[in-house]
DRENDO-1510 file (C-alpha; in Angstrom, 1 decimal, always signed):
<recs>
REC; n; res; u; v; w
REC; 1; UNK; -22.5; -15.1; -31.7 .
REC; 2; UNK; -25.6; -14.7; -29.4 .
REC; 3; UNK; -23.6; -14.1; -26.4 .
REC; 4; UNK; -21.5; -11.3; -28.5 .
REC; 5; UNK; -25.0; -10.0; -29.7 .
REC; 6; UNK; -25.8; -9.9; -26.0 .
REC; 7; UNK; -22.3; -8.4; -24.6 .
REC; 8; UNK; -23.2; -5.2; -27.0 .
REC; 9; UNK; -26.5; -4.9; -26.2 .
REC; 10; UNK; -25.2; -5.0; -22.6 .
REC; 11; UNK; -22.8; -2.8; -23.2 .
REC; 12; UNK; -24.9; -0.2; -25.3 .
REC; 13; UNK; -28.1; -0.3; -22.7 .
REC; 14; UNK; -25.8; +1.0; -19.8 .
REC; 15; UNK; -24.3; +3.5; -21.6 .
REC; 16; UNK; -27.6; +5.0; -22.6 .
REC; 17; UNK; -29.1; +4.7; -19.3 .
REC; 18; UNK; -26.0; +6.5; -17.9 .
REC; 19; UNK; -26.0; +9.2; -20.5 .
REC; 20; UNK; -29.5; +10.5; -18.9 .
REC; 21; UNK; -28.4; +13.0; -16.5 .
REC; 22; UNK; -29.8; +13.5; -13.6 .
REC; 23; UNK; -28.4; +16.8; -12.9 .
REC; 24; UNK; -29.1; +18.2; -15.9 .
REC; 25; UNK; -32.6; +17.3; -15.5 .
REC; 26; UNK; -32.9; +18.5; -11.9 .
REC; 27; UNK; -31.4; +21.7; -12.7 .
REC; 28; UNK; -34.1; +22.3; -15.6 .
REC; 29; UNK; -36.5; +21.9; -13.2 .
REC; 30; UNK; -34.9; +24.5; -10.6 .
REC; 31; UNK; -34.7; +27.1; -13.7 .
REC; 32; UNK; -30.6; +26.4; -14.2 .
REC; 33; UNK; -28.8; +24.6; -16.4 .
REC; 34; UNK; -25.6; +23.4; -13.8 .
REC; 35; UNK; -23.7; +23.0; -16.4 .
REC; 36; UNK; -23.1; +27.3; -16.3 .
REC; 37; UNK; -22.7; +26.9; -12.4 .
REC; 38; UNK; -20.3; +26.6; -10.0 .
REC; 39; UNK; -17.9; +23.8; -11.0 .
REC; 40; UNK; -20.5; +23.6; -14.3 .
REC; 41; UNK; -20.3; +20.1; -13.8 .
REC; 42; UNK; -23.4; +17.7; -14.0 .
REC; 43; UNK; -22.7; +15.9; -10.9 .
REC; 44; UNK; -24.2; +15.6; -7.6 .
REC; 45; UNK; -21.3; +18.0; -5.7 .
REC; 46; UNK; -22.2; +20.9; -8.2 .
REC; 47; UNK; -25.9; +20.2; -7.5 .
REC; 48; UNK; -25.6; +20.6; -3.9 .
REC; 49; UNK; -23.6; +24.2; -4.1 .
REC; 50; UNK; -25.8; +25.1; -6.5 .
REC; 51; UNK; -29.4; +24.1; -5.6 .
REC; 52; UNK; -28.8; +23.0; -1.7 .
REC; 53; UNK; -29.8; +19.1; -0.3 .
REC; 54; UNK; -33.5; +18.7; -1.9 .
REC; 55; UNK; -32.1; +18.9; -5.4 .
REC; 56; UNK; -29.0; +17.1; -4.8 .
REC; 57; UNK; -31.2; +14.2; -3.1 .
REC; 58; UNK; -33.0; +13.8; -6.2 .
REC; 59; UNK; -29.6; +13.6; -8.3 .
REC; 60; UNK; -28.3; +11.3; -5.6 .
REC; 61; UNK; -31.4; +9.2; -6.2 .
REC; 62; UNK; -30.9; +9.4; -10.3 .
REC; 63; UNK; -27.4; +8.6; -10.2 .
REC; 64; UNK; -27.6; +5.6; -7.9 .
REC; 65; UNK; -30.8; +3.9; -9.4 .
REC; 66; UNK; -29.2; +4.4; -13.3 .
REC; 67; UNK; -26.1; +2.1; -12.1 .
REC; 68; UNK; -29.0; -0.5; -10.5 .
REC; 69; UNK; -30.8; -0.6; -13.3 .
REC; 70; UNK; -27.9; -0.9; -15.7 .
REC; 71; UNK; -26.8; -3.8; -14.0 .
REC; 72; UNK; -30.2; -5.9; -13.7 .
REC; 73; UNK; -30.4; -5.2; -17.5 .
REC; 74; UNK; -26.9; -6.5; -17.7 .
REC; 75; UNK; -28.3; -9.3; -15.7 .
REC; 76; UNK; -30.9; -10.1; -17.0 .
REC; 77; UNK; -28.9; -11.1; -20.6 .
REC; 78; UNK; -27.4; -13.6; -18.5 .
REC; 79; UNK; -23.5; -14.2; -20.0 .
REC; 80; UNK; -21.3; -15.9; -17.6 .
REC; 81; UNK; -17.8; -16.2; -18.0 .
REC; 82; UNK; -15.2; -18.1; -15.6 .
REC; 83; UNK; -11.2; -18.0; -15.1 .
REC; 84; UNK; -10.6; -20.8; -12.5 .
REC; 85; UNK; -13.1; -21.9; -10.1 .
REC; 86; UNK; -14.6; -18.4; -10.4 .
REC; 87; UNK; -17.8; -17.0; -12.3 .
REC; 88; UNK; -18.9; -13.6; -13.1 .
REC; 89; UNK; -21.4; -12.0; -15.2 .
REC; 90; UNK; -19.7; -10.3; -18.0 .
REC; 91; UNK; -22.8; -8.8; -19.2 .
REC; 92; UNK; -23.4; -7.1; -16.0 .
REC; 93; UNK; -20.2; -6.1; -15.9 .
REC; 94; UNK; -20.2; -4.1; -19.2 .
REC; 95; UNK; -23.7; -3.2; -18.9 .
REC; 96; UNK; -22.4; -1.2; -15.7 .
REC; 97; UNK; -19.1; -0.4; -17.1 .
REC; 98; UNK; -21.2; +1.1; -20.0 .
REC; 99; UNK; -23.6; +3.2; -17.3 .
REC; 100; UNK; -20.4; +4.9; -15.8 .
REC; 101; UNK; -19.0; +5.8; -18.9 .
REC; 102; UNK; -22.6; +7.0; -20.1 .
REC; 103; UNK; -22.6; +9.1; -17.1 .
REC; 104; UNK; -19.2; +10.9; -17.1 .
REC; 105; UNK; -19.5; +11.4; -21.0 .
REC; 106; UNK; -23.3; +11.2; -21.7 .
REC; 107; UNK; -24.1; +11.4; -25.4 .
REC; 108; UNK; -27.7; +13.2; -25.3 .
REC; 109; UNK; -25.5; +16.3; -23.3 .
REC; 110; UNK; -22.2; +16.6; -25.9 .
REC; 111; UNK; -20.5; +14.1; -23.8 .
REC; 112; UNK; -20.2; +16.7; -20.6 .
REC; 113; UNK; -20.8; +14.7; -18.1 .
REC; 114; UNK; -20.5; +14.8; -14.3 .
REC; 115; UNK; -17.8; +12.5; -11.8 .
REC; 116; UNK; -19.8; +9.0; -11.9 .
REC; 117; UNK; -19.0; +8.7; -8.3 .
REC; 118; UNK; -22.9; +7.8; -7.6 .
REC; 119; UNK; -23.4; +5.6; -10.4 .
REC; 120; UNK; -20.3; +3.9; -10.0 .
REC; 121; UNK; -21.3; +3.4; -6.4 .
REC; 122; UNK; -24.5; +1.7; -7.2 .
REC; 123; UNK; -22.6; -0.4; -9.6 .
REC; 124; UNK; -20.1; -2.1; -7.4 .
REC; 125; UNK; -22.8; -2.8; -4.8 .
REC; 126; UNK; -24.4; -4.5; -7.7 .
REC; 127; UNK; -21.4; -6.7; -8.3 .
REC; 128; UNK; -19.9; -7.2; -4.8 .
REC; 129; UNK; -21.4; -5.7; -1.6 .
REC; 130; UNK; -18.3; -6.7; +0.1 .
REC; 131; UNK; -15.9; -4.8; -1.4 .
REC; 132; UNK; -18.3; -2.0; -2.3 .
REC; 133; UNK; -18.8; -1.1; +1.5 .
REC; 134; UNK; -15.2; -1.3; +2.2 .
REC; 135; UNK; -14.5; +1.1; -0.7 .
REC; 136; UNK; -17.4; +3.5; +0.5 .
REC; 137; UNK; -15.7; +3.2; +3.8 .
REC; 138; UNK; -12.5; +4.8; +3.1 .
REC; 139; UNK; -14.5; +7.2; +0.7 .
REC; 140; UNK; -16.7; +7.9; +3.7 .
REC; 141; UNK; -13.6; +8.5; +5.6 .
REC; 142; UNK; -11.1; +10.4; +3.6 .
REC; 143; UNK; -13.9; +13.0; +2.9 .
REC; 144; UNK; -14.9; +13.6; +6.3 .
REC; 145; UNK; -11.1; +14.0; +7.3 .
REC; 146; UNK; -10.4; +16.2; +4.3 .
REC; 147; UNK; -13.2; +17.2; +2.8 .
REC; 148; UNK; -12.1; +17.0; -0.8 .
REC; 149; UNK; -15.0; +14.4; -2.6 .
REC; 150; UNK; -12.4; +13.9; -5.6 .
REC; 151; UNK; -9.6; +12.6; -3.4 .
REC; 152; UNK; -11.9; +10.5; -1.6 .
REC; 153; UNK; -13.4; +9.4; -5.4 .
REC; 154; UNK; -9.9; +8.0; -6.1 .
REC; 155; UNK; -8.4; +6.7; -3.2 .
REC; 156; UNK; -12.0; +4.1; -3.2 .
REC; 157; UNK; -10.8; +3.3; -6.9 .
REC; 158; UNK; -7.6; +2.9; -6.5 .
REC; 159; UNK; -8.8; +0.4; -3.4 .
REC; 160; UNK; -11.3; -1.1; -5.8 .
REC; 161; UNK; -8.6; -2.2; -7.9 .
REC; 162; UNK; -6.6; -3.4; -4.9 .
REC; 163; UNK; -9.0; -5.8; -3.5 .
REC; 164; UNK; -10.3; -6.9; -7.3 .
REC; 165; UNK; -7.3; -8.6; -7.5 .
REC; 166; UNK; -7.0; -10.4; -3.7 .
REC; 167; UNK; -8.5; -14.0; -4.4 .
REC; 168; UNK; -10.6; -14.7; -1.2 .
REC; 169; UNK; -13.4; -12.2; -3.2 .
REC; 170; UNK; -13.4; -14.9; -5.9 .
REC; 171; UNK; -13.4; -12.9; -8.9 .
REC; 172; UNK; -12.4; -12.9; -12.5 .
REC; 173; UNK; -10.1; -11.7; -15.0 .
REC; 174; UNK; -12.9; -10.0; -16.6 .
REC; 175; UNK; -13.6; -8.4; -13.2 .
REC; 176; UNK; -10.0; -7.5; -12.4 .
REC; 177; UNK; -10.1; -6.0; -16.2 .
REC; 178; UNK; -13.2; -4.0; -15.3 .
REC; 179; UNK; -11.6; -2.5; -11.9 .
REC; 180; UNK; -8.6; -1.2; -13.6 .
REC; 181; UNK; -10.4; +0.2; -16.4 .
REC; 182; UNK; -12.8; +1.9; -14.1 .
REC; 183; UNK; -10.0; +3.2; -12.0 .
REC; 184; UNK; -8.3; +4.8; -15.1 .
REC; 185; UNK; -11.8; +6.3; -16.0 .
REC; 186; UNK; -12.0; +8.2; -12.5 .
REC; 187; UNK; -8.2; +9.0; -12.4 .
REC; 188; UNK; -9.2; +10.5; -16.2 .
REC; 189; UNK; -12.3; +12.2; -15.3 .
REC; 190; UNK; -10.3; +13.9; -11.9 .
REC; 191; UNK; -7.3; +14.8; -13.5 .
REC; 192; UNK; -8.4; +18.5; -13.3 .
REC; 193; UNK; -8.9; +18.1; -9.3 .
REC; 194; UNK; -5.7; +16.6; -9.0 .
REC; 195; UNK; -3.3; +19.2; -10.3 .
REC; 196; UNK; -5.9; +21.3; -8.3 .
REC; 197; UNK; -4.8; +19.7; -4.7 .
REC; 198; UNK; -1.6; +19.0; -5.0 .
REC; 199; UNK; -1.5; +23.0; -5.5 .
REC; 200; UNK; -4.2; +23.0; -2.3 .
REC; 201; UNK; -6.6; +25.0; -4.4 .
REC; 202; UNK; -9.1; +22.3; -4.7 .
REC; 203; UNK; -12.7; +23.4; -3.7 .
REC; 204; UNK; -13.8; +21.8; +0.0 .
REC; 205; UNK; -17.2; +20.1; +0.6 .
REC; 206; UNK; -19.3; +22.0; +2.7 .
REC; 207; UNK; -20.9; +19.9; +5.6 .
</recs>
């Protein structure tokens, strides 16, 4: 019952902490609300059209430490659960499940949200390094071939998933159940941008 009480509290920390958006907040402080600009989404890629690099550094900077913080919260409440020889913290993993969520539909902003790509990010270097660097590797790389940030958003989930489920990273069921759901969340949240380039009408990051 404790570790239940804990799972929820896990679970309902991240998902405030992610519902603060750093965009939004940036943006007030530039005069604008992004939400009426550009893409009018509350993410990092409208902030830099919008405002330029020093805004969209301080959104970068939001984004990434929400998803840390989330996860040392989650943590911190310390419930461990195993499936074979392998142990993750399920706490953790909700806690940062619950800051992506927060972020893409924040409650304090009627649930208009930006991408998650950044928190998401910090998240999965939270829980595994390793397979967070090869995922912002092909991010990394599918951008700077293409220049479209939402194809290189999924293809890094879809790989996410992929290499969740490969057993020399030693991870759970609860894990493998978190990179699928998060997958689905940015498949969900890019739906938009993904009838938008297979028509090639998708907007381009400009370097």
């Amino acid at each position: 019952m404790i570790d239940l009480i804990k799972l929820i509290a896990a679970l309902g920390a991240g998902y405030l902490l992610g519902s603060i958006s750093t965009a939004v907040l940036v943006g007030k402080a530039y005069g604008k609300d992004i939400r009426e600009y550009g893409s009018k989404s509350a993410g990092l890629t409208n902030t830099l059209r919008v405002l330029g690099k020093p805004a969209a550094l301080l959104v970068l900077v939001g984004d990434i430490l929400k998803g840390i913080v989330a996860c040392l919260v989650g943590l911190y409440l310390g419930v461990y659960a195993g499936s074979g020889v392998t142990v993750d913290s399920v706490s953790m993993l909700l806690a940062g499940a619950g800051a992506i969520v927060g972020h893409n539909w924040p409650v304090f902003i009627g649930f208009r949200g930006g991408k998650g790509v950044l928190t998401a990010a910090a998240v999965l270097f939270m829980l595994d390094p390793i397979i967070a660097l090869s995922c912002l590797g092909s991010f990394v790389l599918i951008v700077a071939a293409t220049r479209y940030v939402s194809l290189g958003s999924i293809c890094a989930a879809l790989l996410f998933t992929v290499l969740s489920f490969i057993p020399m990273f030693g991870h759970t069921i609860y894990f493998q159940i978190f990179a699928l759901a998060m997958a689905f969340i940015v498949v969900a949240k890019h739906r938009a941008n993904i009838g938008r380039l297979l028509s090639g009408t998708e907007n381009k990051l400009s370097f």
